[in-house]
N, C-alpha and C positions, 0 to 999 in steps of 0.2 A: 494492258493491251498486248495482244500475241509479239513476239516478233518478229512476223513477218507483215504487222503494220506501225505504221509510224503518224504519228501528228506533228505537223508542220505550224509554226507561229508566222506565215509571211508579210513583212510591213515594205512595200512597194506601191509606189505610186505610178508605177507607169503600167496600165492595161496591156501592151506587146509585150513586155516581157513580165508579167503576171500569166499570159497566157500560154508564153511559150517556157516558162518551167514547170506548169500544170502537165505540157502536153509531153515534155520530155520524160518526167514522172511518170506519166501512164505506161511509157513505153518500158516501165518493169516490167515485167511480168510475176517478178519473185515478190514483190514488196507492192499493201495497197496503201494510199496517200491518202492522211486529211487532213484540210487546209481549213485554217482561219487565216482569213488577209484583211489587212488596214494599211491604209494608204499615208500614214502620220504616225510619229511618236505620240502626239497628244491623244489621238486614238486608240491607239494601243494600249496606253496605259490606263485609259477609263475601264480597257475590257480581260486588262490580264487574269485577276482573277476568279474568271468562269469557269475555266477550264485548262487542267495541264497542257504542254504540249513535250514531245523529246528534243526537237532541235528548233533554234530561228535561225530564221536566214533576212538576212537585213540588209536594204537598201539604204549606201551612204549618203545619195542624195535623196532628201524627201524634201514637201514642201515647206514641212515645219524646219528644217536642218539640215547641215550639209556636211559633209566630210568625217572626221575623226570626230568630231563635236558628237555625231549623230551616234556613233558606239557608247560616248562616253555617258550620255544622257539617257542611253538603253540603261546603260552598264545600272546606273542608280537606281533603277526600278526594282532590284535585288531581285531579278527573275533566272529560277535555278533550271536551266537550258546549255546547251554549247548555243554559240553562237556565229553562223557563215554570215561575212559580211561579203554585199556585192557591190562590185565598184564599175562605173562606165567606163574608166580605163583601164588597158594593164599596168600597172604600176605596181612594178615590186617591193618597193619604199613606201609608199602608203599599207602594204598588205600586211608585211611584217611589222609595221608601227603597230597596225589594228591588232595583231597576236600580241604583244607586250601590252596593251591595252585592257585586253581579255577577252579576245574574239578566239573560236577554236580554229580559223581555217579562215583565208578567202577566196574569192572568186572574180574573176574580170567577165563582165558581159557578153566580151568580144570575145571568149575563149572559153565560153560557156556551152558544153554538150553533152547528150545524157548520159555517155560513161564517166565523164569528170564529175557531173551534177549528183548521181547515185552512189559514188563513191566516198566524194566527199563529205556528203549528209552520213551515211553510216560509217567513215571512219573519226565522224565527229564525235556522232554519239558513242563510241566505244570508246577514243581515249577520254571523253570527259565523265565517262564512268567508272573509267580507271582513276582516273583524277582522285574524283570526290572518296573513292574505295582507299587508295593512298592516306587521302587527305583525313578523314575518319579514324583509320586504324594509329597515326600519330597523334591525334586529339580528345580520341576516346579511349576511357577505363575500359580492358573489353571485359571485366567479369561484368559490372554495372551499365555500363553505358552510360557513366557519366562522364563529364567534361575532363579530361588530367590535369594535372598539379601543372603543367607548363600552360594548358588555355587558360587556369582560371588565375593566373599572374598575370600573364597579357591583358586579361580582362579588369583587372586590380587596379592597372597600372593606366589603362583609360579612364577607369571611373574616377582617378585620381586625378586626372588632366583636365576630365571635364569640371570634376568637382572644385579646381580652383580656378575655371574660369567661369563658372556658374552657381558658386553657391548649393553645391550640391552636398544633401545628407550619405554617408555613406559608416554602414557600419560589418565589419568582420564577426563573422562568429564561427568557432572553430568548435567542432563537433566528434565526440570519440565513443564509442559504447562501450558500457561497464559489464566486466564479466563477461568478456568474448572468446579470449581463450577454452576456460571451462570447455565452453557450448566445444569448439572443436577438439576436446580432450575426451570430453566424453558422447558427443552424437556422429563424432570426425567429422573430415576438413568439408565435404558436400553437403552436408547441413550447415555447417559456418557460413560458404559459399551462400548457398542458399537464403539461408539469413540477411549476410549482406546487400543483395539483390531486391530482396523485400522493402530492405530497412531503404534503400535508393529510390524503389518504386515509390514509397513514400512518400519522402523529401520530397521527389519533382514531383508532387502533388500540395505539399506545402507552399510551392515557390510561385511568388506572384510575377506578373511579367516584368517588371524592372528587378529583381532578382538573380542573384546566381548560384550555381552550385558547382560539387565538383567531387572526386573522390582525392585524399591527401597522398594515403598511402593506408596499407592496413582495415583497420576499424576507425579510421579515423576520416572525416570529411570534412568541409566549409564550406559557407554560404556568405553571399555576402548580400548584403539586405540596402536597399535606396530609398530617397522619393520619400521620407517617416520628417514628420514636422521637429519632432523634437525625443529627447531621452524616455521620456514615459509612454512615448508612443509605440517609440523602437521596444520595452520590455513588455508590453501590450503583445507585438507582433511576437518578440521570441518566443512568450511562455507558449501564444497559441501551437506554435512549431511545435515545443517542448512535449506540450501533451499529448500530441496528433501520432510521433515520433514512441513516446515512452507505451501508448496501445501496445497489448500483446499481440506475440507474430508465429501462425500457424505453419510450422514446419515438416518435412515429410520423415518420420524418421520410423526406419525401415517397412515402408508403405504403409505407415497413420499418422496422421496428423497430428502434432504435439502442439502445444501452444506453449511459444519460449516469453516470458516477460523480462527484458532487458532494459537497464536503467542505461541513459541518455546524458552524459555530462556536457555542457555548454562555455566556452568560455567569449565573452564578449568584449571589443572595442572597435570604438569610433573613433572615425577618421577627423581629424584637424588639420588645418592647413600649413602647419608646421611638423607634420607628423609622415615620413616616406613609408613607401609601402613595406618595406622591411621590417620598421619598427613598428608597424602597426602589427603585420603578420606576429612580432615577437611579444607587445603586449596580448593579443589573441592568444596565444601560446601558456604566458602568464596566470592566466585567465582561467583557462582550461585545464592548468594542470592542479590549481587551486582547489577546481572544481572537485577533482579525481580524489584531489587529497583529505580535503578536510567538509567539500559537500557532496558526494556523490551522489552522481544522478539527479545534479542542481545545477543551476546555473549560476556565474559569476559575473562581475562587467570589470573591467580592466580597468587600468587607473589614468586613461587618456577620458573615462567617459564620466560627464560631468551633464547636470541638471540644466537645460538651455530652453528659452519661451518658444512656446509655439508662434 
């Protein structure tokens, strides 16, 4: 959408003032408005994903909910918007709760006009575009655009919280490609580059939704694999990765396309409930460097990982 228009999410249930931020909005002249409005959280949420919007603006009282409740219960719908919450009072104490909450701005009813109303919306939308731009460049690998070695521990260290309160499969597989150097010794480092990117594109093509991935560091990634009944299941999934991964990968070296085949070494373990995420990441490691050593461009399983019934 250009930007000089914007889509509005509005969930209000009072017809006067649905009508009189409509009418204040027109009186842009520089920016045109378009409105979806629902009068309910439970409405809203049947109809969120039809279509994007850039900012909501949300009424604390609705029929379905009142107050902070009514942010927090947006909040869950993991709807990726800034968020103007409108309140019937001015209340400085409720506005600033609702920002530590995760609303980008608020607004009081009574102190509601269309140079506060137009300002607000688009200083929303531009810091929580900053946000998420912040928020990305600390989380993402920027050669691959894979997740970093700090998201994909966070994400380790949940799957591990959930997994001993739920019985959840989870296993580590630590991934390095064989004979990387070479390639940048002799095609240099933007075909390396190049390669690596490919070889990511991949991966998140391999990766099922309970899945994760990540870049390590170097030629090196992980993945971490869920949701698999048992051990013969989980070597089921890996080989399929393995072979998806060891395809030849068409690189551009100096304007033709070469076709580089690169072996894929794997090292595997599974997570037990006696086993911290440390010492998993270090049998994975084990595992992997086994692989490098004495199977290259195979795969190994660690010695946490043992034959268990579906």
């Amino acid at each position: 959408m250009p930007h000089n228009e914007i889509k509005i999410l509005l969930i209000e249930d009072d017809s006067d003032d649905i009508y009189l931020i409509k009418n204040y909005l027109e009186k842009d002249k520089k920016t045109k408005y378009h409105f979806q409005t629902f009068s309910s959280l439970r409405e809203s949420k049947k109809h969120l994903g039809c279509c994007e919007h850039d900012v909501v603006i949300l009424d604390l009282g609705l029929e379905d909910s009142e107050g902070l409740d009514t942010l927090k219960k947006f909040i869950t719908f993991k709807f990726n918007a800034p968020i103007i919450v409108l309140t019937g009072i001015n209340n400085e104490e409720m506005g600033e709760k609702a920002i530590k909450i995760g609303a980008e701005d608020y607004l009081s009813k009574s102190m509601l006009n269309q140079a506060l109303l137009t300002k607000t919306i688009k200083y929303s939308i531009e810091r929580h575009a900053l946000y998420l731009k912040i928020k990305t460049q600390a989380e993402q690998d920027p050669l691959t655009k894979l997740p970093n070695r700090k998201v994909f521990f966070e994400k380790l260290e949940t799957l591990i919280n959930q997994g001993k309160r739920n019985q959840l499969t989870i296993a580590l597989i630590m991934i390095d490609l064989d004979g990387f150097k070479p390639i940048n010794d002799t095609l240099g480092h933007q075909a390396g580059d190049e390669l690596l990117q490919k070889f990511s594109a991949r991966l998140k093509k391999t990766v099922r939704i309970s899945d994760a991935i990540a870049r390590f560091g170097g030629d090196e990634f992980c993945m971490l694999v869920t949701n698999y009944k048992n051990t013969e299941e989980l070597l089921q999934i890996v080989n399929n990765k393995h072979e998806e991964l060891n395809k030849p990968y068409l690189i551009d070296n100096n304007g033709k396309n070469e076709s580089i085949q690169i072996g894929v070494s794997m090292g595997v373990a599974e997570w037990h409930k006696d086993i911290s995420s440390k010492k998993l990441i270090a049998i994975a490691d084990q595992a992997l460097y086994k692989s490098k050593e004495t199977n290259k461009g195979g795969i190994t399983l660690g010695s946490c990982c043992k034959k268990r019934e579906g």
